[in-house]
C-alpha positions as CSV (number, residue, x, y, z in Angstrom):
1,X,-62.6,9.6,-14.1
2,X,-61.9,12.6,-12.2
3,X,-62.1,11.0,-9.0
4,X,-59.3,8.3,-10.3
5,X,-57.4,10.9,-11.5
6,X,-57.3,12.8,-8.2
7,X,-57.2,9.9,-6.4
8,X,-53.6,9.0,-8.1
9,X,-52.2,12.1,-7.9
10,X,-52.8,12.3,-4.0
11,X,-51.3,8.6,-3.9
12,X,-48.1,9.7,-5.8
13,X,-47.6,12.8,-3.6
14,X,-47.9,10.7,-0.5
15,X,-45.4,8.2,-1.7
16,X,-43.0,10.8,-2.5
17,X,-43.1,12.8,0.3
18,X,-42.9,9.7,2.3
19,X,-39.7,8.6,0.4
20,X,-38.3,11.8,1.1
21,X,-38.6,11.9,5.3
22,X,-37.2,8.0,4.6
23,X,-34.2,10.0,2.9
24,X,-33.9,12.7,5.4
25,X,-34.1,10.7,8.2
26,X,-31.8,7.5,7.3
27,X,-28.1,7.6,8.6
28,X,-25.4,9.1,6.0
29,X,-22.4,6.5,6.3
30,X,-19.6,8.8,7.9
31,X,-15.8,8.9,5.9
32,X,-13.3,7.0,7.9
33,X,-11.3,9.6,9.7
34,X,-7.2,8.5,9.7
35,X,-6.6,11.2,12.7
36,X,-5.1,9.8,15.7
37,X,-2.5,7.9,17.0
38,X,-1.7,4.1,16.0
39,X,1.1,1.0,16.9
40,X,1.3,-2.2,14.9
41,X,3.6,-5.1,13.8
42,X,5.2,-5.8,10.4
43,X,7.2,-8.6,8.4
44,X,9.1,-8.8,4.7
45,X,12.0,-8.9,3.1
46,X,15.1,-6.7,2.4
47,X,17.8,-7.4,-0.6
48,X,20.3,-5.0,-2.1
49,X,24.3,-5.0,-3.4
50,X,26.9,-4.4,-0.2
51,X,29.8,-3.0,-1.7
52,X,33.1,-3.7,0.4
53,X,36.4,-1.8,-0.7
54,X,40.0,-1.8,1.2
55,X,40.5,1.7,2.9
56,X,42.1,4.0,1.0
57,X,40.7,2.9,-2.7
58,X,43.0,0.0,-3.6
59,X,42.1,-2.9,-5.6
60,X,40.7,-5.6,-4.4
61,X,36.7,-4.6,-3.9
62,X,33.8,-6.4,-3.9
63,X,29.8,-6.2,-4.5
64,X,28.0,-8.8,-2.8
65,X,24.4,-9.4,-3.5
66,X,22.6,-9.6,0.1
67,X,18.9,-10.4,1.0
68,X,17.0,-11.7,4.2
69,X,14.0,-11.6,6.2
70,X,12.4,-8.5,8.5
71,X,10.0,-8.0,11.1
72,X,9.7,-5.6,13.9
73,X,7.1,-2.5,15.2
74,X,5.8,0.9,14.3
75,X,4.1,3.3,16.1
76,X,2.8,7.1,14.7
77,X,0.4,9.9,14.3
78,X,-2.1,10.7,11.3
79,X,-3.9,14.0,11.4
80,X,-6.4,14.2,7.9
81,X,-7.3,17.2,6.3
82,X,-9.8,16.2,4.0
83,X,-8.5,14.3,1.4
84,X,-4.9,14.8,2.7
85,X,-3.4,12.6,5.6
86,X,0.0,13.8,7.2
87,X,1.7,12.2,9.8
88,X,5.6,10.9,11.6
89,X,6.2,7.3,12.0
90,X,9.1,5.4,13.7
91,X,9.4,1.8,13.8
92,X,12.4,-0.7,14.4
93,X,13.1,-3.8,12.5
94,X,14.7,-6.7,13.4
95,X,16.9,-8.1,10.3
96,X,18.7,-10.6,8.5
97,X,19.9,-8.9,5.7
98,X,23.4,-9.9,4.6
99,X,25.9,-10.8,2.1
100,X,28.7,-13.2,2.3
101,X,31.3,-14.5,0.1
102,X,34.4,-17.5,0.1
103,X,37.3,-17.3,-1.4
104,X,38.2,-20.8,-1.0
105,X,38.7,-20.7,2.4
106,X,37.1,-19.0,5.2
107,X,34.2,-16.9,4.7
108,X,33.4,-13.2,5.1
109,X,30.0,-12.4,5.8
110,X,28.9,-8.9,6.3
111,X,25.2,-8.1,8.3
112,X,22.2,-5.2,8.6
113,X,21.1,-7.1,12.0
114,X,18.8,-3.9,13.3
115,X,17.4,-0.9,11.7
116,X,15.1,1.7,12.5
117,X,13.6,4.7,10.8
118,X,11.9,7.8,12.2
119,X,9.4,9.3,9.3
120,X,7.3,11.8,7.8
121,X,4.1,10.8,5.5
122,X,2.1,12.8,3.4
123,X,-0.8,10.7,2.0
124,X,-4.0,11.0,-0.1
125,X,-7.2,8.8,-0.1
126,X,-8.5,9.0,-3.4
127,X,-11.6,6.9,-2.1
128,X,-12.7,6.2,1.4
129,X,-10.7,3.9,3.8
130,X,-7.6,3.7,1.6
131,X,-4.6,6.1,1.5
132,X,-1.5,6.0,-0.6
133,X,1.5,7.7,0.7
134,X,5.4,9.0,0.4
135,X,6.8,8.5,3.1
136,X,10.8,9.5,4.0
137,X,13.7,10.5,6.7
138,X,15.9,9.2,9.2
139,X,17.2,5.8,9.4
140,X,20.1,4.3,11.4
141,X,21.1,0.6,11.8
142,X,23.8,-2.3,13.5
143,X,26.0,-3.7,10.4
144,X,28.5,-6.6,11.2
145,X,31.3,-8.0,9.7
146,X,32.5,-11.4,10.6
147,X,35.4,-13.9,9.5
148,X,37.1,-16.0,11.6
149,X,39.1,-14.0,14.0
150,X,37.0,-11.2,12.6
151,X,33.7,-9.9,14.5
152,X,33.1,-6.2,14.2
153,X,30.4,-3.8,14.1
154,X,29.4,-0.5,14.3
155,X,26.3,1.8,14.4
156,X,25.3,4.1,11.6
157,X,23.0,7.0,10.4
158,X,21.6,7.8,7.4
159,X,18.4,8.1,5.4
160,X,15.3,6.8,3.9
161,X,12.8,6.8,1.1
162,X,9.6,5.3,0.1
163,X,6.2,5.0,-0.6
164,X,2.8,3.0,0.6
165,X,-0.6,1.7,0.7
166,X,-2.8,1.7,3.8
167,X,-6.5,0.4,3.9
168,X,-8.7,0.3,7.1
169,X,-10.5,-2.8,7.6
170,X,-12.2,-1.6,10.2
171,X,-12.6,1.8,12.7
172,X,-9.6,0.5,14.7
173,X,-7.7,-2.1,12.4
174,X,-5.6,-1.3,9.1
175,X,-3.9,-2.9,6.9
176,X,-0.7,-1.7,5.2
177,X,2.1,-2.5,2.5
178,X,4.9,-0.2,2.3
179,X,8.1,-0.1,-0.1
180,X,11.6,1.7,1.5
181,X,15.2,2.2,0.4
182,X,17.6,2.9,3.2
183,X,21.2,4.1,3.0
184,X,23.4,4.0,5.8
185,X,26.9,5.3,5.2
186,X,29.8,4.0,4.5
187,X,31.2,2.5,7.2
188,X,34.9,1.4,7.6
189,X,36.2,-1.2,10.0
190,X,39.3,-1.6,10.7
191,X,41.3,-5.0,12.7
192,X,41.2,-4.5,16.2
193,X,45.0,-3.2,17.1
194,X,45.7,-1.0,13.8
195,X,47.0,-4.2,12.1
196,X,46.2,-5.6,8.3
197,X,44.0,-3.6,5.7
198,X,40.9,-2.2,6.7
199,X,37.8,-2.2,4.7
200,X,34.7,0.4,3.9
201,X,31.3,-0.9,3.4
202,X,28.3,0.4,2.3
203,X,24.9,-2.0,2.7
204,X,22.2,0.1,1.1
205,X,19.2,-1.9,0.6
206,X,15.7,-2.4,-0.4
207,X,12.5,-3.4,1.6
208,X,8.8,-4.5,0.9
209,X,6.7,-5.5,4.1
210,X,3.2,-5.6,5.2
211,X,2.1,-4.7,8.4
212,X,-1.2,-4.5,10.4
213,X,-2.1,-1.1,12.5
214,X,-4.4,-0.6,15.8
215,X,-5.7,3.1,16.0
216,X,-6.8,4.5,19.0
């Protein structure tokens, strides 16, 4: 009986110092590291109210509903600090965000046809591979503002705001959604040769996009 006994004991202490080289020596799954530098592509949607108003304050203003599609590039930096991620992002968007109305005739229409921000982002990845962010800073764009015999258009700076969600697929590929609001200005046009009423605008808007990244 002794011998059993003695003989089980030495079997259990082989098995469990066995077990524990196993642990020691298998490979420990390393965190995903966001540090480094990144491009990518993105696409979505934008929608807000353009409000247009003669110059000076008169009567006479409108707010247009506007909306339209997206799509354009981004390129930045991450550098992680354990469970913190901060980095600068600029990207440039193609647009057709606009607003038009008719007042039984011709028709006004009034355009965000390019944007572009330039970025911070300080994010957080509460588990590995995905990071939540804020994200906020410059933005300028192209607005237009066409009727017939009208086609003008300027080039404005302002700001942005916004938050996101980031999840890496893979160690080079991400995947992202992201949330912005973007004011430009006001911007005020005016006929070309001083003549008739000139008119402010302000296109402030919304955008929601995804948008794939490549880290290097």
């Amino acid at each position: 009986m002794k011998q059993i006994l003695l003989a089980t004991v030495l079997v259990l202490a082989t098995g469990t110092a066995y077990a524990a080289d196993v642990l020691q020596e298998a490979p420990v799954a390393a965190s995903y590291d966001w540090t480094g530098a990144y491009i990518g592509v993105n696409a979505g949607g934008g929608f807000g109210t353009f409000k247009l108003d003669p110059t000076g304050g008169g009567p006479g203003g409108f707010d247009l509903r506007a909306s339209g599609f997206l799509g354009g590039v981004q390129a930045g930096y991450n550098w992680q600090v354990g469970q913190f991620v901060y980095g600068v992002e600029a990207d440039f968007q193609g647009s057709d965000i606009k607003a038009d109305i008719t007042l039984g005739g011709p028709s006004l229409e009034t355009k965000v046809d390019w944007f572009g921000t330039l970025r911070a982002r300080i994010g957080y990845t509460p588990v590995d591979r995905f990071l939540v962010y804020g994200t906020g800073g410059l933005a300028y764009g192209h607005e237009k503002i066409t009727a017939p015999g009208l086609d003008l258009s300027k080039t404005k700076v302002g700001w942005t705001v916004g938050a996101g969600a980031e999840y890496a697929i893979t160690s080079n590929w991400s995947l992202k959604s992201e949330y912005l609001y973007t004011d430009l200005g006001k911007a005020t046009f005016t006929p070309a040769g001083g003549g008739g009423v000139g008119v402010d605008v302000k296109v402030p808007f919304h955008t929601v996009r995804v948008g794939l990244n490549y880290k290097f």
